[in-house]
C-alpha positions as CSV (number, residue, x, y, z in Angstrom):
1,X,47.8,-106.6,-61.6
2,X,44.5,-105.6,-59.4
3,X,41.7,-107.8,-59.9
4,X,38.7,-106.0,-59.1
5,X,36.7,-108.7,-60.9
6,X,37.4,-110.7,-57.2
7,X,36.0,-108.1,-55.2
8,X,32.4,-109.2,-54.2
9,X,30.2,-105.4,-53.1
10,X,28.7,-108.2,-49.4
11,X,32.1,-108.2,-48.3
12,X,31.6,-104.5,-47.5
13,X,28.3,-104.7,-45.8
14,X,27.8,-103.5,-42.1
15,X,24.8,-102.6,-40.2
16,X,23.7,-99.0,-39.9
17,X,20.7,-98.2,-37.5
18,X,18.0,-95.6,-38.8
19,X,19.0,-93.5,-35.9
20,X,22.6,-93.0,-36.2
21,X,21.6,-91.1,-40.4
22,X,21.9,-87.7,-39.2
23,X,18.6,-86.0,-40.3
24,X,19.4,-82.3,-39.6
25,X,23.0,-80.3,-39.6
26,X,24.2,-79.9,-36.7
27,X,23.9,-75.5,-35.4
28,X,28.0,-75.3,-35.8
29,X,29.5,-76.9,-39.5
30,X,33.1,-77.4,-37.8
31,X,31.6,-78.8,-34.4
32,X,31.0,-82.6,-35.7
33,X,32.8,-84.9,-34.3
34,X,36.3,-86.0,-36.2
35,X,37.4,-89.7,-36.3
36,X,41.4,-89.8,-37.3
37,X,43.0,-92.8,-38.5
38,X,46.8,-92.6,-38.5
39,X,49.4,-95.8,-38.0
40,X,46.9,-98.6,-37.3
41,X,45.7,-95.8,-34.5
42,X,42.0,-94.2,-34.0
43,X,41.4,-91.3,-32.2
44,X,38.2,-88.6,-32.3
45,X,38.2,-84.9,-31.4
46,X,36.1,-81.9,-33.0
47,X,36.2,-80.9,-36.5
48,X,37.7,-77.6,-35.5
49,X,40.3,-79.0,-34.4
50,X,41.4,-80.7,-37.8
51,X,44.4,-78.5,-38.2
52,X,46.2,-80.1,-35.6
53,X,46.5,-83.4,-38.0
54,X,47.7,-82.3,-41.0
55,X,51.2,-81.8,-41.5
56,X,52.5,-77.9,-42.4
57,X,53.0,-77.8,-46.0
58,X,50.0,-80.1,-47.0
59,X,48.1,-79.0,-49.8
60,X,44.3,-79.9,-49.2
61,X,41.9,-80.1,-52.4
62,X,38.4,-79.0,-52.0
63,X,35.5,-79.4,-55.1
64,X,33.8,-76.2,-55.6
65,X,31.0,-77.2,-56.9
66,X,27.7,-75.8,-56.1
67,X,24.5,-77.8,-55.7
68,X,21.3,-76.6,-58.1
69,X,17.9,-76.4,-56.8
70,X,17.2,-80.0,-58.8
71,X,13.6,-80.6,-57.5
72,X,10.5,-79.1,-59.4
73,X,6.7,-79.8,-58.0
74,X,4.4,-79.1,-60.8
75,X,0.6,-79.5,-60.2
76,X,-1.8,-80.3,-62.7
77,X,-5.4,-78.9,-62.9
78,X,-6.3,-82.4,-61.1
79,X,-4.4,-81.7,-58.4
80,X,-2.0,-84.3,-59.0
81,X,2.0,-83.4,-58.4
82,X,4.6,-84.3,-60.6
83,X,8.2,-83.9,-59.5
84,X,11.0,-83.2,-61.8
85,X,14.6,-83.6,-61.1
86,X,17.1,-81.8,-63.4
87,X,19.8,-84.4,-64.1
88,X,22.5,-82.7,-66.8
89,X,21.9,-80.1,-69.9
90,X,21.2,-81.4,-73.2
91,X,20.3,-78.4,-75.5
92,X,21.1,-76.0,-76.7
93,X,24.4,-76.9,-75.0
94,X,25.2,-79.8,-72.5
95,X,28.3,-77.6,-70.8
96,X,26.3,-77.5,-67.2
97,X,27.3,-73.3,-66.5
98,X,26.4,-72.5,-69.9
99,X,23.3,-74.2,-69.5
100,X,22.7,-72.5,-66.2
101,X,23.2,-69.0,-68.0
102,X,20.5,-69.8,-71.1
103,X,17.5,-67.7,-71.7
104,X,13.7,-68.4,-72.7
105,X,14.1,-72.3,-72.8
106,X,16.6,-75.0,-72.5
107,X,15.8,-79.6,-72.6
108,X,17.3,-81.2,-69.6
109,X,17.6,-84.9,-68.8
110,X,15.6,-85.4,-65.8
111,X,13.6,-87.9,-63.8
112,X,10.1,-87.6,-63.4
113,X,8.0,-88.6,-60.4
114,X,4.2,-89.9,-60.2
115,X,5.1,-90.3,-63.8
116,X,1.7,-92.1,-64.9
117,X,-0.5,-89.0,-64.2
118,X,1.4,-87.1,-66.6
119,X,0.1,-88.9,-69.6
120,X,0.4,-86.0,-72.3
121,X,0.3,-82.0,-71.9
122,X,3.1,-79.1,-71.1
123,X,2.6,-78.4,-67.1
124,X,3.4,-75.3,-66.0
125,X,4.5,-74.0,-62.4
126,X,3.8,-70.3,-61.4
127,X,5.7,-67.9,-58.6
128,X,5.3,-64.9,-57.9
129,X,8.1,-62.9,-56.8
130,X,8.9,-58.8,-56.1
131,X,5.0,-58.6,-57.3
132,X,6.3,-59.6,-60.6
133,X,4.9,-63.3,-61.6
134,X,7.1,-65.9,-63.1
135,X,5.8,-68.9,-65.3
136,X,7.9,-72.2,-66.0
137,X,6.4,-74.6,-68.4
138,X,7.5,-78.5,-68.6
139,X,6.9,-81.0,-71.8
140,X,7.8,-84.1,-71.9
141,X,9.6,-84.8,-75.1
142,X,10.8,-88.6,-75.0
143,X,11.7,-91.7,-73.0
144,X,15.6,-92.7,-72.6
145,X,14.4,-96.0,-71.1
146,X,16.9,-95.8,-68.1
147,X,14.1,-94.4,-66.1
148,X,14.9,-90.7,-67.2
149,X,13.2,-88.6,-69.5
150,X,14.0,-85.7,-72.3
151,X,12.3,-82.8,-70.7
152,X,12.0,-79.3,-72.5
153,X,11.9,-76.4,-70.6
154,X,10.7,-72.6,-71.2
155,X,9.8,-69.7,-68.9
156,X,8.3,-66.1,-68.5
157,X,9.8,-63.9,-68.2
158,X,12.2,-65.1,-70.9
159,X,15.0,-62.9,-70.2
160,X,15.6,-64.9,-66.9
161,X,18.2,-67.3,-66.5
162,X,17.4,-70.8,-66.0
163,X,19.4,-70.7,-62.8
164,X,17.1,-67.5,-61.7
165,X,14.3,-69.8,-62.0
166,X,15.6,-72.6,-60.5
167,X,16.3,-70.2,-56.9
168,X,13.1,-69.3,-57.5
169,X,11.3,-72.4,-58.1
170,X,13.5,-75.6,-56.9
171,X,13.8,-77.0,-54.3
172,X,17.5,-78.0,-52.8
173,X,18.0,-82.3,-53.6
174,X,18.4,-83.7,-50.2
175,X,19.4,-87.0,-50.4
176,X,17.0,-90.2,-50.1
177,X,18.4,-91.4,-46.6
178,X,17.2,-87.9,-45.2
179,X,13.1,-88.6,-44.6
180,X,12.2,-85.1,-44.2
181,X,11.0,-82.1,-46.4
182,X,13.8,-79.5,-47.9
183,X,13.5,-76.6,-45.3
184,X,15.1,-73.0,-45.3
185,X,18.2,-74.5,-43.4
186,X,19.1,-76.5,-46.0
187,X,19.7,-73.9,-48.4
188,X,22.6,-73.0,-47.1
189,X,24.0,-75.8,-44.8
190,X,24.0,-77.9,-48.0
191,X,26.0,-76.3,-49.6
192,X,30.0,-75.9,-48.8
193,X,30.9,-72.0,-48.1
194,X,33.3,-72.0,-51.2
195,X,30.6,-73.3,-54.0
196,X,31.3,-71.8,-56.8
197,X,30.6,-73.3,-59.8
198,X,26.7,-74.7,-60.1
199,X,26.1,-78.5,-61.4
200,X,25.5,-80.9,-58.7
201,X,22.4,-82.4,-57.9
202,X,24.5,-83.7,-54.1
203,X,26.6,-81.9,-51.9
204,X,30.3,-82.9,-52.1
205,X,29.6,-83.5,-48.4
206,X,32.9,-83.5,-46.6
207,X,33.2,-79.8,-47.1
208,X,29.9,-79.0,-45.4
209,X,32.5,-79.0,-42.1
210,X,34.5,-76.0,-43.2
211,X,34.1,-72.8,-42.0
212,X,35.6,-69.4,-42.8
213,X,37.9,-69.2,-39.7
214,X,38.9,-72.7,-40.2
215,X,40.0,-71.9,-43.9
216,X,42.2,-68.9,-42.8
217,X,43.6,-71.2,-39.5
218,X,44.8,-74.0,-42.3
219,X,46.5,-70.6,-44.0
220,X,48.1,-69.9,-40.9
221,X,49.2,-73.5,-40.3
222,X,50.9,-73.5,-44.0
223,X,48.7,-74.9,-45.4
224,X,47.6,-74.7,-49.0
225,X,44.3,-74.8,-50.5
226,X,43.3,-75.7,-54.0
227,X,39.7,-76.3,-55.6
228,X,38.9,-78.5,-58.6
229,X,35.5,-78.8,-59.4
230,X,33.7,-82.2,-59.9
231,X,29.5,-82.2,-60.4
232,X,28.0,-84.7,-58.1
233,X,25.4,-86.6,-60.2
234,X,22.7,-89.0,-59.3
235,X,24.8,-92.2,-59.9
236,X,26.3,-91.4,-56.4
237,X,23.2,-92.5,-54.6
238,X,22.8,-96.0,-57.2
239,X,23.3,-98.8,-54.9
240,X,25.8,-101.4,-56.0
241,X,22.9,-104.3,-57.2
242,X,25.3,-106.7,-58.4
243,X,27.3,-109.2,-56.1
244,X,30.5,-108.6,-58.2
245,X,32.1,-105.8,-58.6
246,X,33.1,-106.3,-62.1
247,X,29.2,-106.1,-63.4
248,X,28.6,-102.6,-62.0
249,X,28.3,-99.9,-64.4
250,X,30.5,-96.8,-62.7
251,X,28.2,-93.5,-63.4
252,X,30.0,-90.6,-65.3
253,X,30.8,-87.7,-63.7
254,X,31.9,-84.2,-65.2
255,X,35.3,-82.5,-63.6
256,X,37.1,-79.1,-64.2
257,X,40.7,-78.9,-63.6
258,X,42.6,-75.5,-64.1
259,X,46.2,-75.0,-65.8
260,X,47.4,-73.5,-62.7
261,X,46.1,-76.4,-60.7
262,X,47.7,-78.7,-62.2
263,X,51.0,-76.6,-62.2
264,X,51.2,-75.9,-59.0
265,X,50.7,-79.9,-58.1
266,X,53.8,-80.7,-60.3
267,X,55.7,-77.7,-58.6
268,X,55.3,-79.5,-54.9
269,X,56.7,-83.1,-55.2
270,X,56.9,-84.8,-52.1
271,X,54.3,-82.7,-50.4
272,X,51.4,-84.3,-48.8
273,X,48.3,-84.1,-50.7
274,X,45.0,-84.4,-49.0
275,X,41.6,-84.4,-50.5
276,X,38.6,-83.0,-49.2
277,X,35.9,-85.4,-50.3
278,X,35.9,-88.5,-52.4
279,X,34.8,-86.4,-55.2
280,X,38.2,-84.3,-54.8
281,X,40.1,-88.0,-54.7
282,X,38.3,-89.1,-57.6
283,X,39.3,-86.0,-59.4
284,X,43.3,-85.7,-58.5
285,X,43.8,-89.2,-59.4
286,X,41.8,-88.7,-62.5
287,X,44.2,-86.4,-63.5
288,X,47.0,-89.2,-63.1
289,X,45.2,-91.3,-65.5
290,X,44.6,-88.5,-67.7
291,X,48.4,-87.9,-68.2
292,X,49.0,-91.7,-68.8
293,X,46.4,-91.6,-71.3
294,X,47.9,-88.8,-73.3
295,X,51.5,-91.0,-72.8
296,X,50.4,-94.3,-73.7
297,X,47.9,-93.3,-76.5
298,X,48.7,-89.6,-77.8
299,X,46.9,-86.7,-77.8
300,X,44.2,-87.1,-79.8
301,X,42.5,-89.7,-76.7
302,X,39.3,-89.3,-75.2
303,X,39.2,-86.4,-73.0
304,X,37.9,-88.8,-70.2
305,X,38.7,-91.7,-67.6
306,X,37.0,-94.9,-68.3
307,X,35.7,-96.8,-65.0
308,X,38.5,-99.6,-65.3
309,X,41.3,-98.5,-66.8
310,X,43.9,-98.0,-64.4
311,X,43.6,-101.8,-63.9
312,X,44.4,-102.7,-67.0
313,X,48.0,-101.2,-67.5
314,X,50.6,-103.5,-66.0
315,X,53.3,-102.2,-63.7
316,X,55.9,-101.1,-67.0
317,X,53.1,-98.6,-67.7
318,X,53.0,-96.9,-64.5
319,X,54.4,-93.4,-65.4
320,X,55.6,-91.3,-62.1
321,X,53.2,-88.3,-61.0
322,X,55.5,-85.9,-62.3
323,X,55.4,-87.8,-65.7
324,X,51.4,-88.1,-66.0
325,X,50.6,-84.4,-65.1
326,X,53.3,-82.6,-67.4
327,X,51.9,-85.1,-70.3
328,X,48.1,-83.7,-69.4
329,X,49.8,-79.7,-68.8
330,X,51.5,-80.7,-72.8
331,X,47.5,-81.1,-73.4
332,X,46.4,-77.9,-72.5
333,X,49.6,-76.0,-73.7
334,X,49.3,-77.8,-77.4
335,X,45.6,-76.7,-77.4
336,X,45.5,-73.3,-75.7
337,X,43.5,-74.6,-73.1
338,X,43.1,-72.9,-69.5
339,X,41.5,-75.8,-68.1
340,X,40.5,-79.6,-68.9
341,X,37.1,-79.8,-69.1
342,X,35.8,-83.9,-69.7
343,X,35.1,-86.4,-67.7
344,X,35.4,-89.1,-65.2
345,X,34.3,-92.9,-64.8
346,X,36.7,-94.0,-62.8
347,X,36.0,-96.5,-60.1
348,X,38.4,-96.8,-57.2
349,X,38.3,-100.1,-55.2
350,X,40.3,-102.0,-52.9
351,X,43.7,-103.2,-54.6
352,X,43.7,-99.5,-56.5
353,X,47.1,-97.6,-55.3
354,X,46.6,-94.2,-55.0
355,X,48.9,-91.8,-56.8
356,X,48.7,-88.8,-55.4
357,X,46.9,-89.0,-52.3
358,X,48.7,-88.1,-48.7
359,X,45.0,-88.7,-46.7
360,X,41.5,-88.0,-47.3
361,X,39.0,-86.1,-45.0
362,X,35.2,-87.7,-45.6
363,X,32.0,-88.3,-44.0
364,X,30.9,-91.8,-43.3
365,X,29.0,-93.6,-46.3
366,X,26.3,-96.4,-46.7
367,X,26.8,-100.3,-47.0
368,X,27.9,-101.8,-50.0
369,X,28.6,-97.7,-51.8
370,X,31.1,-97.4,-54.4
371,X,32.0,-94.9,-51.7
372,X,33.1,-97.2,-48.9
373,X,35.2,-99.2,-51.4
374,X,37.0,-95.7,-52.4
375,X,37.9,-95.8,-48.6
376,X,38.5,-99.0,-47.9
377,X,41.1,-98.8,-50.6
378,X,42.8,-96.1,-48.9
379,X,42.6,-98.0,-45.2
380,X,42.7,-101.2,-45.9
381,X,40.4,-103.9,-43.9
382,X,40.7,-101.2,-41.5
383,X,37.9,-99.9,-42.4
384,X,35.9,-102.1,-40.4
385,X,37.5,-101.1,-37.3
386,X,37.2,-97.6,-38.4
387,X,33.6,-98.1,-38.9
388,X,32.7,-100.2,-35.6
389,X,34.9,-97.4,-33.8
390,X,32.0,-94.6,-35.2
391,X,29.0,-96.7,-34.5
392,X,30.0,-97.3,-30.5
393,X,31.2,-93.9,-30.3
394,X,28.1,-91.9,-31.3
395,X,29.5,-90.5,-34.6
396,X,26.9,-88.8,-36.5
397,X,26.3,-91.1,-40.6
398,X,26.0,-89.8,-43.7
399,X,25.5,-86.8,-45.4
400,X,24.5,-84.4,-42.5
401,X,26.9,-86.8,-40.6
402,X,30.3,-86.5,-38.6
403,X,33.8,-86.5,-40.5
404,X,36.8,-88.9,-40.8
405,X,40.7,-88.0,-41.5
406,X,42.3,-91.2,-43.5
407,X,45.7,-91.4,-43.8
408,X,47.1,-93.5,-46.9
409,X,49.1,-95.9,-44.9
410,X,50.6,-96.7,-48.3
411,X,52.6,-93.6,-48.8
C-alpha cells in the first residue's frame, strides 16, 4: 500500500533563479526547447521536433479548455481600484458554460483585491465598444471566509452574455510568477490553439507548444489525438504550506469526459497513451478511479474522485484498465449520458502507479507544487537529475517556459 502520509513537500525543493521564469512567450509556440527523458537517458532538441519521440500509434490527450478573461479593475469615485477575479459559477447555475452563456446578471465566487476600500456599495465598470457603451455592475453579497467572496453580477446591455462582457472587460489571468501587466500578446499565446470549452482561470500550459502544422505532422506520424476537458482553477497556484503531505487539502477541479472518449481508450489496449499536460494526466487516471468507484461501490457513487482514494484500496482491488473504463461507459449507458460531467480531487504523488499513462509532455513547475510530485511520481528521483539537467542547460521555467517529454519507466 502507498503511504503518502511519509512523503514530506522539502524533499522536493530545488532552487529556481528569478531569471530562468520565463516572463514573455517566446515569437514561435513549437520553438522552445524540449528536454526528453527516456531509459535513465536525457536529451534536448526543439519542440517541433517532438514527433520524432513518440511511438506511431500513440494516442496523445490534450485538455481543451479555454482560459476566461478572470481579472476585473473596477474604480470607485475615490479613485481607488478594486480587482475581482471570477473563480467558478454559483447562480443561477454553477455548470461553468452555462454560466458563461447567462443574460442580465449571474453571482460568481471570486476573490477581491484592495478589499478594505470596498467597504459597502455596487461598483460598476463602463466600456465602450462599436460606439455602443457597456455597463458591468459588482455587489458584494457575503464572506466565504476562505478569502473569497459571493459576488453578484449584472450588466447593460442585458441581452449580452456574461462571456461577451468578460472579452470586453477582463483581463487574461497571468499567473503570479509572471511580474508584468496582461498585454495584447497574451491574449492569444495563453491560450492553446484548440481551446474550446471556456472555464479556466490558468492555461493548461503544456499545450501552449502546439501548433497547427505540428497537429497535422502527429496525424501523419499515426498518431492520434483526443481532448478531454479539465478547468484549471486557482488551487493550482496554492503552494503546498504544510511539511507533510498528508495535511494538504487537494483543490477540486471540474473535468468533461465524452462517451466516445472513453470508447475509443478501451478500443486501443496496449497502445501508448501520452498526456499533454498534467491536467490531461490527472483527468485519464481520474477516469480509472471513476470506473473502480462504480465497481467497488455501485452506481449510485459520487460522480467525483476524492484526493486520496486510490491509496486506500489494497492491491485485490485493483481492477484492470479495461475493467474500470467499461464500468464508468455502464455509467453513462445506464443514464443516457453523452459525457461525465463531475469532478476531480485527486492528488498524484510519488508511490502513485499510473494506469493509463505511456509518458507525459509538461513544462517545468515550481518547488514544493503538487505539480512536481505528479512528475516525480512518473520519473522517479529522477526528477532531480531532470531538473539540474534544465537549469545548466538554459531551459526556459514555468508557464511561458520550455517543455519536457517523461516517459513512465514503469510501463
Amino acid at each position: 500500500m502507498i503511504e503518502p502520509e511519509a512523503i514530506r513537500i522539502s524533499d522536493y525543493n530545488y532552487s529556481l533563479p528569478a531569471e530562468r521564469i520565463a516572463q514573455f512567450p517566446l515569437p514561435e509556440r513549437d520553438g522552445s526547447k524540449l528536454l526528453i527523458y527516456s531509459n535513465g537517458q536525457f536529451r534536448q532538441d526543439i519542440f517541433s521536433n517532438v514527433t520524432n519521440y513518440l511511438p506511431k500509434k500513440s494516442l496523445l490527450v490534450f485538455n481543451d479548455t479555454r482560459v476566461i478573461r478572470a481579472r476585473l479593475f473596477f474604480h470607485k469615485s475615490t479613485g481607488a481600484q478594486i480587482e475581482i477575479f471570477c473563480l467558478e459559477p454559483l447562480a443561477p447555475t454553477p455548470e461553468i458554460e452555462a454560466a458563461f452563456h447567462q443574460q442580465t446578471g449571474s453571482i460568481w465566487k471570486c476573490l477581491v483585491g484592495n478589499l478594505k476600500r470596498w467597504k459597502s456599495g455596487i461598483l460598476v465598470h463602463e466600456s465602450y465598444h462599436e460606439g455602443q457603451l457597456h455597463q458591468l455592475y459588482a455587489e458584494r453579497l457575503r464572506d466565504f471566509g476562505d478569502g473569497s467572496f459571493e459576488i453578484s453580477f449584472h450588466w447593460n446591455p442585458p441581452e449580452k452574455s456574461f462571456s461577451e462582457i468578460l472579452i470586453l472587460m477582463g483581463l487574461i489571468p497571468l499567473p503570479p510568477y509572471i511580474h508584468r501587466h496582461t498585454e495584447s500578446i497574451d491574449n492569444e499565446r495563453y491560450q492553446t490553439i484548440y481551446a474550446a470549452h471556456e472555464g479556466s482561470v490558468a492555461a493548461p500550459t503544456a499545450g501552449l507548444h502546439f501548433t497547427a502544422p505540428l497537429m497535422q505532422k502527429l496525424r501523419q506520424n499515426e498518431i492520434a489525438i483526443e481532448k478531454i476537458t479539465l478547468h484549471v482553477g486557482i488551487g493550482t497556484f496554492r503552494p503546498v504550506s504544510v511539511d507533510h503531505i498528508r495535511d494538504h487539502v487537494m483543490h477540486h477541479e471540474r473535468i468533461v469526459i465524452a462517451k466516445g472518449t472513453l470508447e475509443r481508450l478501451l478500443n486501443n489496449p496496449g497502445k501508448p497513451v501520452f498526456a499533454v499536460g498534467t491536467t490531461s494526466a490527472r483527468t485519464l487516471e481520474s477516469i480509472y478511479w471513476l470506473g473502480v468507484r462504480l465497481i467497488n461501490e455501485g452506481s449510485s457513487v459520487l460522480p467525483m474522485v476524492p484526493q486520496w482514494y486510490p491509496y486506500h484500496q489494497g492491491e485485490k482491488s485493483d481492477p484492470t484498465v479495461q475493467h474500470a473504463l467499461e464500468a464508468l461507459l455502464g455509467y453513462l449507458n445506464t443514464h443516457k449520458l453523452e459525457e461525465y460531467n463531475g469532478e476531480t480531487q485527486l492528488m498524484i504523488v510519488p508511490g502513485y502507479k499510473y494506469r493509463l499513462l505511456s509518458g507525459l509532455i509538461t513544462n517545468f513547475h515550481m518547488p514544493q507544487s503538487t505539480l512536481l510530485l505528479l512528475v516525480a511520481a512518473l520519473i522517479g528521483e529522477n526528477w532531480k537529475k531532470a531538473y539540474d539537467f534544465a537549469l545548466l542547460n538554459g531551459f526556459r521555467f514555468l508557464s511561458y517556459g520550455d517543455s519536457c517529454l517523461f516517459f513512465n519507466q514503469g510501463k
